[in-house]
C-alpha positions as YAML, in Angstrom:
chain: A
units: angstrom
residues:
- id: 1
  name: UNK
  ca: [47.91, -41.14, 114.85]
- id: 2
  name: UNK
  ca: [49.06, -40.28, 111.15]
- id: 3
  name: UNK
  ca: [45.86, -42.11, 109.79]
- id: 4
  name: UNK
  ca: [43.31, -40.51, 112.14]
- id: 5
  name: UNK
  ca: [44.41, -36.72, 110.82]
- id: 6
  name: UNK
  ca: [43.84, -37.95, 107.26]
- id: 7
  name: UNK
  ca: [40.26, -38.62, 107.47]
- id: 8
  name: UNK
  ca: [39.60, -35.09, 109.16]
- id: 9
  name: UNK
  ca: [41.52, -33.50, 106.38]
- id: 10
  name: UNK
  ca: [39.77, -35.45, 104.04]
- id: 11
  name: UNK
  ca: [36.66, -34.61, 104.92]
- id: 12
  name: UNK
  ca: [37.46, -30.89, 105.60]
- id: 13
  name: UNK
  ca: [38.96, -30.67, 101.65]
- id: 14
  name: UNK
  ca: [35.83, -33.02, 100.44]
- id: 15
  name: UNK
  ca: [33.14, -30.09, 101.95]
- id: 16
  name: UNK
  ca: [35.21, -27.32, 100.48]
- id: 17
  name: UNK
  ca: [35.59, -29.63, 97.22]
- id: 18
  name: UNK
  ca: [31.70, -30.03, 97.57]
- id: 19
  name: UNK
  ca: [31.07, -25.91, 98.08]
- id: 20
  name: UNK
  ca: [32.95, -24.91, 95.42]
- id: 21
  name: UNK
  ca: [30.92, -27.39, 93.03]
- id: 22
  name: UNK
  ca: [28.24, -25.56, 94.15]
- id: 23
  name: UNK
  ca: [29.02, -22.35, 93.56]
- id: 24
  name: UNK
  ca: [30.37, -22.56, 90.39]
- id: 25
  name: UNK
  ca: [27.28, -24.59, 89.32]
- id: 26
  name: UNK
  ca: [25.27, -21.43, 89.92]
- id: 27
  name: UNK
  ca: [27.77, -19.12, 88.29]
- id: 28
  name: UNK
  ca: [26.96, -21.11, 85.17]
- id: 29
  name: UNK
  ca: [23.62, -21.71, 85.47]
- id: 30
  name: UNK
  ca: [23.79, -17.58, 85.57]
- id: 31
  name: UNK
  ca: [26.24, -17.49, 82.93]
- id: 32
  name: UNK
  ca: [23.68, -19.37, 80.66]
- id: 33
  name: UNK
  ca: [20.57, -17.57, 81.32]
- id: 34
  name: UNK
  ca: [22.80, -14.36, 80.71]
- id: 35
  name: UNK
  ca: [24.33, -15.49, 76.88]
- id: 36
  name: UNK
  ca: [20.37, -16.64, 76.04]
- id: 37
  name: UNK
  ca: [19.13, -13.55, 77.09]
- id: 38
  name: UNK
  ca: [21.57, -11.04, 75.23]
- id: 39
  name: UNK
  ca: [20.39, -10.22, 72.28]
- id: 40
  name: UNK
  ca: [23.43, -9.20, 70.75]
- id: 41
  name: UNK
  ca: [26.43, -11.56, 69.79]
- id: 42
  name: UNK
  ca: [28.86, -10.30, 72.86]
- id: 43
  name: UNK
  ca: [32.60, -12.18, 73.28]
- id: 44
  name: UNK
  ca: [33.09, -11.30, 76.42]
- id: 45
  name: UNK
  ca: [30.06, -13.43, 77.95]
- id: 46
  name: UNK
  ca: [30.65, -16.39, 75.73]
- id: 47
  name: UNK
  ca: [34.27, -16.45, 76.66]
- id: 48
  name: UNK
  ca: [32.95, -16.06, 80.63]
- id: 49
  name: UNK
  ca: [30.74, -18.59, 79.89]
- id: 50
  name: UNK
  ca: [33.31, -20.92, 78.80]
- id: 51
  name: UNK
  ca: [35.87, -20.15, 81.35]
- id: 52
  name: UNK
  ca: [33.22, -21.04, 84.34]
- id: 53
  name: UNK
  ca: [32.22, -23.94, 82.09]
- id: 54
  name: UNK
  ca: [35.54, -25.61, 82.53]
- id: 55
  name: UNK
  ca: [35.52, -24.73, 86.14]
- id: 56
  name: UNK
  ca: [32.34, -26.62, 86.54]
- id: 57
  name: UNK
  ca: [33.79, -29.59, 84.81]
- id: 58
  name: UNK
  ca: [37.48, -29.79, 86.39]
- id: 59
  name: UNK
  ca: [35.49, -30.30, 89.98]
- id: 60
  name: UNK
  ca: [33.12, -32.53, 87.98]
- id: 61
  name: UNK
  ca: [36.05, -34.53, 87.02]
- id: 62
  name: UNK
  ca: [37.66, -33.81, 90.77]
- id: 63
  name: UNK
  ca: [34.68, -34.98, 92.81]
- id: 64
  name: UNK
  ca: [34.56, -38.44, 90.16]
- id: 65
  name: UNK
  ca: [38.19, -39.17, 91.30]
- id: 66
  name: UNK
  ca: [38.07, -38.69, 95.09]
- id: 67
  name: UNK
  ca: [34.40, -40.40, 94.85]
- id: 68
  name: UNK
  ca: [32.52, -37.39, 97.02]
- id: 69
  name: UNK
  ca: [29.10, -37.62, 96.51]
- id: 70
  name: UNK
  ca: [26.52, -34.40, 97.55]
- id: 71
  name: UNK
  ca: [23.80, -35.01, 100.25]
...
């Protein structure tokens, strides 16, 4: 009983795991084409840049250690 639970959970946590990877992969592709399009040297989206960056590769690293792979 315990064991069949688990795999639904798993699975629920892997496709929110899975969406979230996604959106934040847009956010920086965004992100990116925004800091080479400015013109002028602005802080603010660098730093957003780099905040979303680490975002991107925390679920990287996430998705590597629970071995979810995207279809």
């Amino acid at each position: 009983m315990l064991f069949s639970k688990r795999g639904k959970l798993k699975k629920e946590f892997d496709e929110q795991l899975i969406n979230q990877f996604i959106e934040i992969k847009q956010s920086l592709q965004k992100a990116q084409r925004l800091e080479e399009l400015s013109d002028d040297y602005d802080l603010f989206v660098i730093t957003e840049r780099k905040v979303i960056e680490s975002k991107y590769l925390f679920l990287l690293k996430e998705a590597r250690n629970r071995k979810v792979k995207i279809r």
